[in-house]
C-alpha positions in Angstrom: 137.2 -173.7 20.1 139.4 -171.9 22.6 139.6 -173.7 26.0 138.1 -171.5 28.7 140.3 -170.3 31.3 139.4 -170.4 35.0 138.5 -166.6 36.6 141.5 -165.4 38.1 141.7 -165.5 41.7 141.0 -162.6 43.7 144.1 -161.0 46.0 142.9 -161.7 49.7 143.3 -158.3 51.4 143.1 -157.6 55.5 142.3 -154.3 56.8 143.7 -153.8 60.2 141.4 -150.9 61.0 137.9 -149.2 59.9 138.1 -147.5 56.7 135.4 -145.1 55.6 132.0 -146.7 54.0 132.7 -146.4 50.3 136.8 -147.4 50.5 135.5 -150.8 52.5 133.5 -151.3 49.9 134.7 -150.8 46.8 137.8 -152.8 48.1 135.0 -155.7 48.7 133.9 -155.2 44.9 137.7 -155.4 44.0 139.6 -158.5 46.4 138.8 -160.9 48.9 139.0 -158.4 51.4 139.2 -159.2 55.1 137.5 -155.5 56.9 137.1 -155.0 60.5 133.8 -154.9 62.7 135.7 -153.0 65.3 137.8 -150.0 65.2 140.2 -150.9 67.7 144.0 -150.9 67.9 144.9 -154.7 66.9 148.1 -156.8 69.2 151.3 -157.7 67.4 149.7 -161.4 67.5 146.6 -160.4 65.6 148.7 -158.7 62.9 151.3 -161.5 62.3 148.3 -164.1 62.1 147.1 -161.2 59.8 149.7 -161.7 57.6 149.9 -165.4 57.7 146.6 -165.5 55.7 146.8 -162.6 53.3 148.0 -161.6 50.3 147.9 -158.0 50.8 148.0 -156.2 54.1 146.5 -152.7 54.3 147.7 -151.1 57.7 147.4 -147.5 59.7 150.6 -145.3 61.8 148.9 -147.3 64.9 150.2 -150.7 63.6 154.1 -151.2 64.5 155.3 -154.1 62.3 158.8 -154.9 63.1 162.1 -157.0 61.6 160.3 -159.9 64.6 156.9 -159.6 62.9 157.5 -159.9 59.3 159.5 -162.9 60.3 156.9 -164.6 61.3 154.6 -163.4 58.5 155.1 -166.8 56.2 155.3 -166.7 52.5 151.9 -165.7 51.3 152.0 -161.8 52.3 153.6 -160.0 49.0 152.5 -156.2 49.6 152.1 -153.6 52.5 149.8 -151.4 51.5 149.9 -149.0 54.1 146.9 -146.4 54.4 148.8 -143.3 55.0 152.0 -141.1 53.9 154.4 -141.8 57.1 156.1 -145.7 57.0 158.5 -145.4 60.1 155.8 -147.5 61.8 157.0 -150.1 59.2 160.6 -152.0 58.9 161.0 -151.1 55.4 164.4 -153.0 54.9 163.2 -156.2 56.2 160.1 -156.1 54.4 162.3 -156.1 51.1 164.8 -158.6 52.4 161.6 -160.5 52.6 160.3 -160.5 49.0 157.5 -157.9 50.6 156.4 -154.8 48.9 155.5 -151.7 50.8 153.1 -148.8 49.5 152.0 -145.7 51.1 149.7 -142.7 50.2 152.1 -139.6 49.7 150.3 -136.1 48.7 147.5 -136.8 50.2 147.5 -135.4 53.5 149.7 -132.1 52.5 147.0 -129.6 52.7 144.9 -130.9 55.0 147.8 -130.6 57.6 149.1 -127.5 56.3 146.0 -126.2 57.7 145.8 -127.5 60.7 149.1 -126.4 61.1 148.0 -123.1 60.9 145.1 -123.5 62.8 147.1 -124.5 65.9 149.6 -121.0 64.9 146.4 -119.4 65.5 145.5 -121.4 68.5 148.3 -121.0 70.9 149.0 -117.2 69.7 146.0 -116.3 70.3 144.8 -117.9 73.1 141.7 -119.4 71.5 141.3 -122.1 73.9 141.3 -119.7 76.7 138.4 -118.1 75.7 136.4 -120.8 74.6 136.9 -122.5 78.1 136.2 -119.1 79.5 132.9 -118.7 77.3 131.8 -122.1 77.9 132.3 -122.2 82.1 129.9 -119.0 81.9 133.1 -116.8 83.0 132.8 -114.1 80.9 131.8 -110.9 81.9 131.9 -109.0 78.5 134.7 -107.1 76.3 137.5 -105.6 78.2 140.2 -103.5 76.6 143.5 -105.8 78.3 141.6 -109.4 78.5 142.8 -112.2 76.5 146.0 -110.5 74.6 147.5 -112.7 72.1 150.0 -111.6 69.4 149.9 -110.4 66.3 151.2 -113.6 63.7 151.7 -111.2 60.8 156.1 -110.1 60.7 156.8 -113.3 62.8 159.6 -115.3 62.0 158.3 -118.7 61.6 160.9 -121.3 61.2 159.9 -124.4 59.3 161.8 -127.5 60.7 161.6 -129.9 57.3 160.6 -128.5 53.9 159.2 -131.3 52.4 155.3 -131.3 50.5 153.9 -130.1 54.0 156.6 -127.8 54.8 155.9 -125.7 51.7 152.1 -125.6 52.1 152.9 -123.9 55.2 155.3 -121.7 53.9 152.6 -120.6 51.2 150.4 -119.9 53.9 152.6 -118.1 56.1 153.0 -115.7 53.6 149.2 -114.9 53.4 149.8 -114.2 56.8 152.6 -111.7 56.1 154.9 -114.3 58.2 158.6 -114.0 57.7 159.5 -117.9 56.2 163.1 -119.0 57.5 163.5 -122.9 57.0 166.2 -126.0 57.8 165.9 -128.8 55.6 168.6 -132.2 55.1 169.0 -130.4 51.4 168.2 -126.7 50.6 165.9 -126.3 47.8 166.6 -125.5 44.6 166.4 -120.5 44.6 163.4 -120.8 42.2 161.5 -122.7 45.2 162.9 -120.1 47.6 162.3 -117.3 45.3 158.5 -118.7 45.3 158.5 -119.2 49.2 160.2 -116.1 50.2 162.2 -118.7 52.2 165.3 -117.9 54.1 167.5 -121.1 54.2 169.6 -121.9 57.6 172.1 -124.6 57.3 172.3 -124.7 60.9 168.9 -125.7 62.9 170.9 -124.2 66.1 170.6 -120.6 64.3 167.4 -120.8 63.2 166.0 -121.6 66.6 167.6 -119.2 68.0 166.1 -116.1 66.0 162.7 -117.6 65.8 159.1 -116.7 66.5 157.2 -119.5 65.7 158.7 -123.1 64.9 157.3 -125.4 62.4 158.4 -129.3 62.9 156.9 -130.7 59.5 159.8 -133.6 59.9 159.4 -137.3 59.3 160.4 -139.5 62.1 163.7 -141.3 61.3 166.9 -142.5 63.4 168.4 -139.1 62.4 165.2 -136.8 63.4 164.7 -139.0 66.8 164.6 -136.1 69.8 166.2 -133.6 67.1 164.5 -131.0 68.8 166.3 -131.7 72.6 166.2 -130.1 75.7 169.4 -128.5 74.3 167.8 -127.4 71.1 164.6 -126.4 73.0 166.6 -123.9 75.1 167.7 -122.4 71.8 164.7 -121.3 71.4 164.0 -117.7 72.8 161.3 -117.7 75.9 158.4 -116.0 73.9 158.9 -118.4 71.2 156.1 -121.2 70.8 156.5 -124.3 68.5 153.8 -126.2 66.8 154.0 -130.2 65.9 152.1 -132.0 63.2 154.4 -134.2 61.6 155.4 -136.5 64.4 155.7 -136.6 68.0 159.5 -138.7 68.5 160.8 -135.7 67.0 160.2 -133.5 70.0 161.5 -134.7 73.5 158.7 -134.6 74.9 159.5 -134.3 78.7 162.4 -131.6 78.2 159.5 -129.4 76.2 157.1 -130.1 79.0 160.0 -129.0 81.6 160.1 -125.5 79.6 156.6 -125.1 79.1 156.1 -125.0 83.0 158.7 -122.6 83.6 158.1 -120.3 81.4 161.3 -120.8 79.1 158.9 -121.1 75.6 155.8 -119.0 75.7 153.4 -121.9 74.2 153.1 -125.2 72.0 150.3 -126.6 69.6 150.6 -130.1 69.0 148.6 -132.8 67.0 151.4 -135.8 67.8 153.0 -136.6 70.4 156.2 -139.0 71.6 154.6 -142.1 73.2 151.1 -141.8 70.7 148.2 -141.5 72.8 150.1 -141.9 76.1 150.3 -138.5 76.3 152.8 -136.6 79.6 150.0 -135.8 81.9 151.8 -132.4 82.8 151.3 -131.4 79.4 147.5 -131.3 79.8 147.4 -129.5 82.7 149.3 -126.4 80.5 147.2 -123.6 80.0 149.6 -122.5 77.3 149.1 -126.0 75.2 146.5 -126.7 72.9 146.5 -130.6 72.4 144.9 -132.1 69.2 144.1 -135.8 68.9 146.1 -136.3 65.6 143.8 -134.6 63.5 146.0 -133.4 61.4 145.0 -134.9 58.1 141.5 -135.9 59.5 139.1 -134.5 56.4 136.2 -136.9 55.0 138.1 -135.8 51.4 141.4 -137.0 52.6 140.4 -140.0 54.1 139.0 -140.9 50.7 141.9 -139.8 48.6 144.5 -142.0 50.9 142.0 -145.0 50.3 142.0 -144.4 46.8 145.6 -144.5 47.0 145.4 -147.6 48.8 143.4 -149.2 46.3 144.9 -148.2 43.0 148.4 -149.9 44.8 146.9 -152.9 45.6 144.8 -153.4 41.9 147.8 -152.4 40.1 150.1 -155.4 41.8 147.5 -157.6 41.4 148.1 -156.7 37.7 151.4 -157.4 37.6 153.0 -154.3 37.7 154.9 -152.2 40.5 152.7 -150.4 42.8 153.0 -146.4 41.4 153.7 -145.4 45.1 156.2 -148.1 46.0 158.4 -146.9 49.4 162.1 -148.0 48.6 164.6 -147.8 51.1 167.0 -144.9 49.4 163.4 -142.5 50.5 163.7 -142.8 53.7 
């Protein structure tokens, strides 16, 4: 008779931050899972003693884990597990120097923030928050032929600052729109793409800005993309331009855009992220050409569920032995 063999231990997992109901809980079904009461932002000590005494960490863009941190992280923590596409909140490199894995969710998100990308197009060109602060301050006096003139979106030129998965959803949008798609991208893609798109490729962002109606910054945030968009880029741009932001916020300098916005040098900005996270310029809210969006860019109940999915199939697949199938190496970022 076969000697039996002791149940295999469960991975011990620690969420940083509230996940939806049925992700916390079929992760509880799954590991030895360590979930939040509160959802609040955790300090850099409560995520290192996080790691001490975990197998598996599963944290959100709010939690910065640097070259300092994973240092002092010990030898049990094995996989990263991040819930979410964007890792430049993570240091990937020292992670791997480490022996530690890091996951992410890519895919998810790519609709979800096409739209809203779209949305805030919408917003800031036609002056939708205008009128609904008008309509709900009991301003409004009824229809007039000259009140609340926005512009037309259909024969823009909207210029797409990163063609990646998001990019492209808003370049397939656009064109339901009747927009004119121009786009800079590190690598042009390949003419069947373009042909698809009806993308016009610039080499140089300076050009593109330049001859723009609309700008798209659907860029991730690494050393190279840090304050791409400058105040000397910025002034590129022409002054009844506007540029919408949902990819991330460092991209942007912040102040130098605020600095235009004020004098009139772009016409208007929609943006969902911003430089210093929720620290936002306090200028910029007092804009009456801004709409500001508290990151919402991927915030659907669907998508939340798909990213913890995500999270979950990289996490039970390790525990299997095998490589997580959305493993972040260094030579992708």
């Amino acid at each position: 008779m076969p000697t039996p063999q002791p149940p295999r231990q469960k991975l011990r997992v620690a969420v940083t931050r509230r996940l939806p109901e049925a992700v916390e809980t079929r992760m509880k079904e799954l590991f030895d899972v360590v979930l939040r009461d509160e959802d609040s932002k955790l300090s850099r000590d409560d995520i290192v003693l996080m790691m001490r005494g975990c197998d598996v960490l599963v944290p959100t863009v709010t939690d910065q884990i640097d070259a300092n941190m994973l240092a002092q992280a010990g030898e049990r923590l094995k996989l990263i597990a991040n819930f979410g596409a964007g890792v430049d909140h993570i240091d990937v490199h020292s992670a791997r120097q480490r022996g530690i894995l890091v996951s992410n969710t890519p895919g998810v998100v790519t609709e979800d923030t096409a739209d809203m990308t779209m949305a805030l197009i919408l917003a800031v060109t036609r002056r939708i928050p205008e009128g609904l602060a008008e309509m709900q301050a009991g301003r409004w006096q009824g229809w007039a032929p000259t009140a609340h003139l926005g512009g037309r979106v259909g024969g823009r030129r909207l210029g797409i600052l990163g063609m990646g998965r998001i990019g492209q959803a808003v370049a397939r949008r656009a064109n339901v729109f009747g927009m004119q798609v121009h786009y800079h991208n590190r690598k042009r893609l390949r003419p069947e793409i373009e042909e698809e798109l009806q993308a016009t490729y610039w080499e140089s962002l300076d050009q593109m800005l330049a001859r723009m109606d609309i700008i798209s910054v659907n860029a991730p945030h690494t050393p190279s993309t840090f304050h791409l968009l400058n105040a000397r880029r910025l002034k590129l741009m022409k002054p009844t331009a506007v540029i919408v932001n949902t990819s991330r916020g460092e991209v942007i300098d912040e102040n130098a855009l605020t600095r235009m916005l004020r004098s009139g040098e772009i016409a208007g900005a929609g943006l969902d992220v911003f430089e210093h996270g929720h620290e936002i310029n306090p200028r910029l809210r007092e804009l009456s050409n801004v709409v500001l969006l508290p990151h919402m860019g991927s915030a659907t109940v669907e998508g939340r569920a798909e990213m913890g999915e995500k999270v979950i199939i990289n996490i039970k697949t390790f525990a299997d032995g095998h490589r997580p199938p959305d493993l972040v190496v260094p030579s992708m970022l």
